[in-house]
C-alpha positions, -999 to 999 in steps of 0.1 A, spaced: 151 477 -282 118 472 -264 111 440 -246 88 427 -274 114 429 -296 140 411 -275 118 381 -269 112 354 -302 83 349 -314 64 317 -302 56 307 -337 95 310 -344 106 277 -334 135 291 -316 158 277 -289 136 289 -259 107 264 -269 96 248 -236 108 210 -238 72 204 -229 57 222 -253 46 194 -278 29 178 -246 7 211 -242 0 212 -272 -16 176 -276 -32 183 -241 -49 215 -254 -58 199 -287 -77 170 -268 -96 196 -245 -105 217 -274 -118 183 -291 -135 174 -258 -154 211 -255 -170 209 -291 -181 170 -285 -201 190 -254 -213 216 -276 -223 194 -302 -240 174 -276 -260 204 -261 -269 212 -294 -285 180 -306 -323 194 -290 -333 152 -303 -308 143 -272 -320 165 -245 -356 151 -243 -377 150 -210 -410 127 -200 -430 157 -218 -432 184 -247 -427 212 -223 -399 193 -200 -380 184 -230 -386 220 -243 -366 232 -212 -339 205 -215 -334 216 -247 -332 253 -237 -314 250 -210 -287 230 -232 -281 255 -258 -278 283 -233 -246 261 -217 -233 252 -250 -231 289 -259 -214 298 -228 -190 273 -236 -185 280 -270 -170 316 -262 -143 296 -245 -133 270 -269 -104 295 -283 -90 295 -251 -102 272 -227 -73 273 -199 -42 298 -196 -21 281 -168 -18 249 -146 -10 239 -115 7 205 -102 -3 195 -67 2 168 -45 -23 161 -18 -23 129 4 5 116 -19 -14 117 -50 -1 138 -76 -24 156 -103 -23 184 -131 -50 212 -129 -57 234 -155 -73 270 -149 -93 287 -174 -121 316 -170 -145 290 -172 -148 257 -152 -154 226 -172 -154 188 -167 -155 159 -193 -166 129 -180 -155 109 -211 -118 115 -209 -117 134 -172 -102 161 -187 -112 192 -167 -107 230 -162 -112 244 -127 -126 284 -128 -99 314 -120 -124 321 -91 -124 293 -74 -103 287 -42 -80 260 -59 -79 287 -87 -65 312 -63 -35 287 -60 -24 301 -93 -18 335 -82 -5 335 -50 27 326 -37 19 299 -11 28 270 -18 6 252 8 -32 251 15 -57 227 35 -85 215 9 -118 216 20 -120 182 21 -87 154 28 -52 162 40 -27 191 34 -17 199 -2 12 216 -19 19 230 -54 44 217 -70 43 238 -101 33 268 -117 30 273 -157 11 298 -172 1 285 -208 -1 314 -234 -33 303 -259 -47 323 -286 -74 311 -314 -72 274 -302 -30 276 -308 -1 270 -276 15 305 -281 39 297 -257 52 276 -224 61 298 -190 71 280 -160 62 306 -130 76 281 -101 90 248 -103 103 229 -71 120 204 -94 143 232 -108 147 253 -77 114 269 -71 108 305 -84 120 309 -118 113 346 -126 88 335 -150 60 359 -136 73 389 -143 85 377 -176 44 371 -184 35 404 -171 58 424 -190 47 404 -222 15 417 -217 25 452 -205 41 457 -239 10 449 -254 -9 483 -267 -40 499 -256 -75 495 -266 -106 504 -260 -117 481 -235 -101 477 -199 -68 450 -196 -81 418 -190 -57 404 -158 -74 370 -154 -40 359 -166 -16 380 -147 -32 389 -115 -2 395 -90 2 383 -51 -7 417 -41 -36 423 -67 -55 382 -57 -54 391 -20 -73 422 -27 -99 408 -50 -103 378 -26 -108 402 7 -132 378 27 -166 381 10 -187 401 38 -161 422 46 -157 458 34 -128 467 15 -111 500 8 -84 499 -20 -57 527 -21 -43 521 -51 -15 545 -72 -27 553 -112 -23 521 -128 -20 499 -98 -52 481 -115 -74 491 -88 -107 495 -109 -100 460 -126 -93 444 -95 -126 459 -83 -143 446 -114 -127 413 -108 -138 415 -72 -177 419 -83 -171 386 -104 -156 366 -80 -185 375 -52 -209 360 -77 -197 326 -78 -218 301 -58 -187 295 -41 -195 325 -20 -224 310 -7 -249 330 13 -222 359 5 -227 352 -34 -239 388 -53 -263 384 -82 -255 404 -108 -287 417 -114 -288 432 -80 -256 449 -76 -242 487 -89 -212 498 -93 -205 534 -93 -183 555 -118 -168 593 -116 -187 599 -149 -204 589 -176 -175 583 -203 -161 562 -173 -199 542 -168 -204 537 -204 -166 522 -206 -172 503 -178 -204 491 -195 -189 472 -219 -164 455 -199 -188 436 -172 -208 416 -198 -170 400 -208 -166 389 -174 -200 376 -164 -216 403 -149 -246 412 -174 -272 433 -155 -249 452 -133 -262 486 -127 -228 510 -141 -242 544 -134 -230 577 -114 -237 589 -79 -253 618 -96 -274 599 -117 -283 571 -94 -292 602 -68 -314 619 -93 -330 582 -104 -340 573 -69 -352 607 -62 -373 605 -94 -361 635 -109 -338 623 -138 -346 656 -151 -334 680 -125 -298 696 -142 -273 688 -116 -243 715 -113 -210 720 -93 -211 753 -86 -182 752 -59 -158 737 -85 -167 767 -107 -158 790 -82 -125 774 -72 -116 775 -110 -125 811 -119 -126 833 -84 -96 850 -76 -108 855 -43 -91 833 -20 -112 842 15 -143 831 -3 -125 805 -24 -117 793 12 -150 796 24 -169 777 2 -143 747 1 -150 743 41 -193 748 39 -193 718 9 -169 701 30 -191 702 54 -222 692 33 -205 658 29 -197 654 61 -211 619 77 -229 640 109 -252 656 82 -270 624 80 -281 628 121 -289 664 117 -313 658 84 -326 626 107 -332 650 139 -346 675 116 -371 653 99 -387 638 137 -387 672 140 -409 681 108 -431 648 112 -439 653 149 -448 687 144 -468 676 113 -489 652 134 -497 676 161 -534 673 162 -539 644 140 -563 618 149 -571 587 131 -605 574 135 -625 554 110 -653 525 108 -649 492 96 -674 467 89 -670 429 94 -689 402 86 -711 387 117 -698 414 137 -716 445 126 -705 477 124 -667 488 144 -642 515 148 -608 520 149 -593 551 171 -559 565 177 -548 595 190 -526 621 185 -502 600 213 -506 570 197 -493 582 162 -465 599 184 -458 565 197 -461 547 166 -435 575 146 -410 572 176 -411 532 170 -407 534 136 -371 562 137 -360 536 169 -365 509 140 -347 529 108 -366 508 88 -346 500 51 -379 512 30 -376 548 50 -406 559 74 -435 562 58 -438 526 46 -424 517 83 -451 541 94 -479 524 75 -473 490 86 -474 500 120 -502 515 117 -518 486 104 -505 468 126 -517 489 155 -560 491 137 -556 454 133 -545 445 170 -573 467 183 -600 447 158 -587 414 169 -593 402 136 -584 366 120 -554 363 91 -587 352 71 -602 386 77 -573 411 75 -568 418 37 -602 432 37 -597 453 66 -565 466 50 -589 476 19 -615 497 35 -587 515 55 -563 522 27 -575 558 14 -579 568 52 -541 555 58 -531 573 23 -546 602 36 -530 604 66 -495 595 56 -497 621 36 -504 650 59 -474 636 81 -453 632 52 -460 643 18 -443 684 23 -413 665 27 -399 664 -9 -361 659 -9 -349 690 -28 -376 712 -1 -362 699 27 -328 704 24 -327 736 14 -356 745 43 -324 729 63 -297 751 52 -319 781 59 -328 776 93 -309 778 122 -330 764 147 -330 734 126 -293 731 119 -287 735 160 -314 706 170 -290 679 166 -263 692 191 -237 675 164 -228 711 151 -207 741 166 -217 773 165 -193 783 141 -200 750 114 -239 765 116 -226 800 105 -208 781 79 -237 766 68 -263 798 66 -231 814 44 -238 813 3 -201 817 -13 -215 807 -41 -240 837 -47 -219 850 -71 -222 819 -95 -250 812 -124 -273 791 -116 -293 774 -141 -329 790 -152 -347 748 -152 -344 731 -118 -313 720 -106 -290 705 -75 -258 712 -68 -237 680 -65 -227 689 -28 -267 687 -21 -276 658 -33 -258 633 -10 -284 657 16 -311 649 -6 -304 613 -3 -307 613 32 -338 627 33 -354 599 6 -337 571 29 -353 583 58 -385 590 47 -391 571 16 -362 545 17 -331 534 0 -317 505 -23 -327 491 -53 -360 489 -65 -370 452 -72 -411 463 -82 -426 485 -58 -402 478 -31 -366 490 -18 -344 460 -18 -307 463 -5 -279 457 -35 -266 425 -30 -226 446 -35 -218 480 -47 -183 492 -63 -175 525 -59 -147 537 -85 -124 565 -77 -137 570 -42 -116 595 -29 -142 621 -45 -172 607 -27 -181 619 10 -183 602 37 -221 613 42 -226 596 7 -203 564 22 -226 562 52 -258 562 28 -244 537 2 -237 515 37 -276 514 42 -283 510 9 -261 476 3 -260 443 24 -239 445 53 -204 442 42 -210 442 3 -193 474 -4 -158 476 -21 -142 513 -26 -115 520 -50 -94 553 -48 -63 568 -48 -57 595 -22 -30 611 -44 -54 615 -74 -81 638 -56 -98 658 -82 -127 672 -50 -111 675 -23 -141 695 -12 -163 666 -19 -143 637 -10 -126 621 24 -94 634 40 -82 599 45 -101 564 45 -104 564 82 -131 587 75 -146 565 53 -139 531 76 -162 548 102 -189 549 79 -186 510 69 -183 488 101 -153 463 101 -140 482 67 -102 471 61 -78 492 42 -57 474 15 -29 491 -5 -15 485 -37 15 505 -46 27 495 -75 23 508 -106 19 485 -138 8 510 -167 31 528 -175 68 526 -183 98 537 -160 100 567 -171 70 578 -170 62 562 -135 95 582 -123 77 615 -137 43 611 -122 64 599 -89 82 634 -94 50 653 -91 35 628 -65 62 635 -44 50 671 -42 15 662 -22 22 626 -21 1 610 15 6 578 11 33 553 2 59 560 -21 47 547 -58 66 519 -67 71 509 -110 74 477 -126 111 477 -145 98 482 -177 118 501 -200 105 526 -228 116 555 -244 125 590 -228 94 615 -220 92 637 -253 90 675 -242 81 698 -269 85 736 -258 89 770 -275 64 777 -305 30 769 -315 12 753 -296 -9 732 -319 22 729 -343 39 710 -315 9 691 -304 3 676 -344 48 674 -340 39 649 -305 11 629 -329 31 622 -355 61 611 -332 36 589 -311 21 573 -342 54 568 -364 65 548 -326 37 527 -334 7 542 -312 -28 543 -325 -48 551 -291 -33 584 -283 -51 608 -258 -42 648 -261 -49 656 -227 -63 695 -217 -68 708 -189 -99 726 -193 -132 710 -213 -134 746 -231 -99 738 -249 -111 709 -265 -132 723 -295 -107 751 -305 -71 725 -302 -96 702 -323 -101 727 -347 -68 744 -347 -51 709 -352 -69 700 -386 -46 728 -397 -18 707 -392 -32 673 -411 -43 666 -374 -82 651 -370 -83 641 -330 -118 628 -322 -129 659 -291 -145 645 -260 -162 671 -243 -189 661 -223 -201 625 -203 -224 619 -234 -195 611 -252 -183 575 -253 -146 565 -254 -140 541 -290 -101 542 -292 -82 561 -318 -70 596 -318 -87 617 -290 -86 651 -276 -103 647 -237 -97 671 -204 -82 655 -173 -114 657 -158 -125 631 -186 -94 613 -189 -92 599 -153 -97 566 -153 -88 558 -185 -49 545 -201 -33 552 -234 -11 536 -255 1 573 -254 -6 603 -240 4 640 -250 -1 666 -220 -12 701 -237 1 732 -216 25 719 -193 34 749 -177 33 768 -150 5 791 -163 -19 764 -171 -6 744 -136 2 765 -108 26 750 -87 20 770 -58 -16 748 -56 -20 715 -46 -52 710 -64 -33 716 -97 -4 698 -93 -30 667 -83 -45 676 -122 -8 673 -137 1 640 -117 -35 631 -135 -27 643 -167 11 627 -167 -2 590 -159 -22 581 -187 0 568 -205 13 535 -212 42 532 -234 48 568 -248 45 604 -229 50 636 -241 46 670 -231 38 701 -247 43 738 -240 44 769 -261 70 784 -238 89 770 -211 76 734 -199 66 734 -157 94 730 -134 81 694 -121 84 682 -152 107 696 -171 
């Protein structure tokens, strides 16, 4: 018998009805009643009048857009309270997703985010307000609401009847029982200890988050992003507007899509690295490829297998971004050899004058502009030197300078472009990879990473006939286009920084790409989310975050290891396999029971696949995942399943968009994502050798997507790890 089942039902009237239920009750009803007398107030547009048509036009805008922010609320205004007791005076907050204050009846709701709200969460008991003497909490409740109704009554501490009472991980396993959907798990109401202190890293402050499959590391991130943009935050607050967060793929970026809004963060920029690369490059249309990936899947050479692992780590290695830097003073210096700038100007009452600089002076004026690293890259940091420099040697007045800007500005154009123009991102880097002399300017490489370089593994695999990057060039490409044209987000014509960027599973993303994303964000807005253990690219990503802490300045590491998906049986599988490759800390459960991993061996394959359906539905399941571990598997199991009454929805590609039901995804799609359950298609050694770490990485993948029910299919013997 499942949790859920051993539990009453709130609407039962049973024996383990809080005593102060009745009391919570009245108190929510009053609140509710309070809310809709503020709604109805905001509403009223003959209320909100100003001293004019257009003020009171704005009063009344402004209204209706708090009263439906409100209004979303109203079913559930608060899901917990805390009693405190600062300088003697006792008082009952309540905390809700959404702060509100009636100055009618004082009845009030403080914001999750706020510091008070923090209380909540944690497990201090103790805390200095802001303003007046020490406080302590008292009590703990989390209030279960639903559709305007008390659900149900949970003390999490109480000092009165002894302090903890066990009540938190009664909530959490409440809600773990619940099923999947479509969406991500809203934890607003069950963050843990471990999970608040994350999210509430000191704003400012970079933040790594190891976290083990189902830890909630992509949530907390999420929650993170919502947190930094309360005004709380002050001058650290993030508008939503201005930040990006960054997702594996595009089933994961559409997913994650539809989750901000829900939590206050319309206008976030969900995309992925490839796609913000190719964006800020301005070639959305260039096809981007992974060629090394296809060669580590299909070449049975090992030596050149090798080979081309060690040249893309390389590409993504944070150095990379001082030899394209050397290599581009390089290309401009040589670019202005022989370059003069010399042009009239006319000004009023002064009669015809020139303005003269030399082939030094430019030389002078490009080695200020690299010692500056300007944000908007060197050729705007260029041009405004140079401007700087013609209007100095005019001596003109502020009244005066626009005008001198405007005959000069073809001239300038012109030559900007003969300095700058050949160095188009996707040119230069490859010009780089070809040339030794190049490669060898910076000093950074050995003789031996340069040979590494000039090799091509990957000679042996298609390319594409339109234009196209491969994945480990484009962090390259970026460098070039922050150097020389800048980097950030585009707020008109100009490069801002992102006011905070999320980066979702980050162990695949190098550190050159780390050190880019660092120039591209305000100091200390960046937040990473990874799990070492779940490394799909190796060849792309870090060897450990220390790599990736040298890239962000003052970057902490934070680990959460433990698990809350899944149930213990499944948790001790994927630990099983873990164990295998496992680099960090041992992955710890929560003690949620469930039934026994289903293993279906010996027969058809898509026979025992429909066999796993039916067994996961008739348990209850509607979002089920069949998990493959190639895309190409997809079509033909979808197709060979509607034999067997069996119609899984196939996922193929990023285009397609995650909606819940019965789905057939590869591992390479279905990280990231949970399941009420999860069947793993060709668990065996042939489909996962166990001899490579890479694939047993793919099975641990595979194996934690579930929630409540796993099973796993073979048509012969099922792989020794988990068998």
């Amino acid at each position: 018998m499942s949790l859920a089942e051993s539990l009453p039902s709130p609407a039962s009237g049973s024996s383990r009805r809080h005593p102060e239920f009745e009391i919570e009750a009245q108190h929510l009803g009053a609140t509710i009643a309070a809310m809709l007398r503020q709604i109805e107030a905001w509403e009223d547009r003959e209320r909100n009048t100003g001293a004019d048509l257009e003020t009171s036009l704005t009063m009344a805008d402004t209204a209706e857009e708090h009263a439906a922010m409100l209004s979303v609320h109203v079913h559930q205004p608060y899901f917990g309270s805390l009693k405190v007791r600062v300088g003697g005076r006792e008082q009952t907050l309540y905390i809700g997703k959404h702060a509100f204050r009636d100055l009618h009846t004082g009845r009030h709701i403080v914001s999750w985010e706020s510091e008070v709200g923090s209380l909540f969460y944690s497990d201090a008991l103790e805390w200095s307000p802001r303003k007046g003497s020490q406080g302590r909490v008292r009590r703990r409740r989390q209030l279960d609401v639903a559709h305007k109704t008390l659900r149900r009554v949970t003390d999490l501490y109480d000092d009165e009847a002894g302090g903890e009472t066990g009540g938190r991980e009664e909530v959490l396993l409440r809600r773990l029982e619940e099923g999947s959907t479509a969406g991500m798990r809203d934890v607003v109401e069950t963050l843990q200890p471990e999970q608040n202190g994350a999210m509430r890293h000191p704003a400012g402050t970079p933040v790594i988050i190891q976290g083990a499959a189902g830890s909630g590391k992509t949530t907390i991130g999420f929650h993170r992003l919502a947190w930094m943009s309360s005004a709380e935050r002050g001058v650290h607050r993030a508008e939503p507007g201005r930040c990006m967060v960054l997702m594996p793929n595009r089933v994961l970026a559409a997913y994650a899509a539809r989750i901000l809004p829900e939590l206050g963060l319309g206008g976030v920029s969900v995309t992925t690295p490839e796609a913000w690369a190719t964006g800020l490059l301005g070639l959305e249309k260039l096809e981007v490829t992974d060629r090394t990936l296809s060669l580590l899947l299909t070449d049975t050479d090992n030596a050149r297998r090798a080979l081309a692992w060690r040249r893309a780590k390389l590409l993504g290695d944070a150095r990379m971004l001082d030899v394209v830097r050397t290599h581009l003073w390089n290309r401009f210096g040589s670019a202005l050899r022989g370059l003069r700038f010399h042009e009239p100007v006319e000004l009023r009452g002064r009669g015809d004058l020139s303005v003269s600089l030399g082939e030094d002076d430019l030389a002078r004026l490009l080695h200020d502009v690299f010692a500056a690293d300007p944000l908007p890259g060197y050729r705007a940091g260029f041009r405004e030197a140079l401007e700087a420099e013609v209007l100095r040697q005019l001596n003109v007045g502020e009244d005066e300078e626009p005008g001198v800007l405007r005959q000069l500005s073809k001239p300038v154009t012109t030559l900007l472009g003969r300095i700058f123009a050949a160095a188009t991102p996707v040119t230069e880097v490859r010009r780089l990879l070809a040339d030794e002399q190049s490669l060898r300017a910076s000093g950074l490489l050995s003789d031996k990473e340069i040979r590494l370089l000039l090799a091509d593994p990957l000679s042996g695999v298609p390319t594409p006939r339109r234009a196209h990057a491969d994945v480990t060039e484009l962090p390259l490409m970026l460098a070039v286009q922050a150097f020389a044209h800048g980097i950030g987000r585009a707020e008109g014509r100009k490069l801002e920084p992102f006011d905070h960027v999320v980066l979702d599973e980050a162990q695949d993303y190098s550190p050159l790409l780390y050190a880019l994303l660092a120039r591209a964000a305000r100091p200390g807005h960046l937040t990473a989310l990874g799990d070492l253990n779940q490394g799909m690219h190796g060849y792309k990503g870090p060897s450990n975050w220390e790599a990736v802490a040298e890239q962000w300045p003052g970057a902490q590491v934070l680990t959460l290891a433990r698990t809350y998906r899944s149930t213990r049986q499944i948790t001790a599988l994927g630990a099983r396999i873990a164990e295998t490759y496992n680099r960090s800390v041992r992955v710890q459960g929560v003690d949620r029971d469930g039934p026994e991993v289903q293993r279906y061996a010996g027969g058809q394959e898509a026979a025992l696949i429909a066999r796993a359906v039916r067994d996961a539905q008739a348990a209850g399941h509607h979002n089920i995942a069949i998990v493959t571990r190639r895309a190409t598997e997809t079509e033909q199991l979808a197709e060979a399943l509607r034999d067997f009454d069996t119609d899984a929805q196939p996922i193929t590609t990023q285009e397609h968009r995650y909606r819940g039901g019965l789905v057939i995804l590869p591992v390479s799609l279905a990280k990231g994502l949970e399941f009420s359950a999860a069947i793993v298609t060709g668990a065996d050694e042939a489909t996962y050798d166990s001899s490579t770490e890479y694939e047993r990485r793919l099975l641990y993948v595979a194996a934690s997507r579930a929630l409540h029910w796993l099973g796993l299919v073979s048509a012969g013997e099922l792989h020794p790890l988990v068998a």
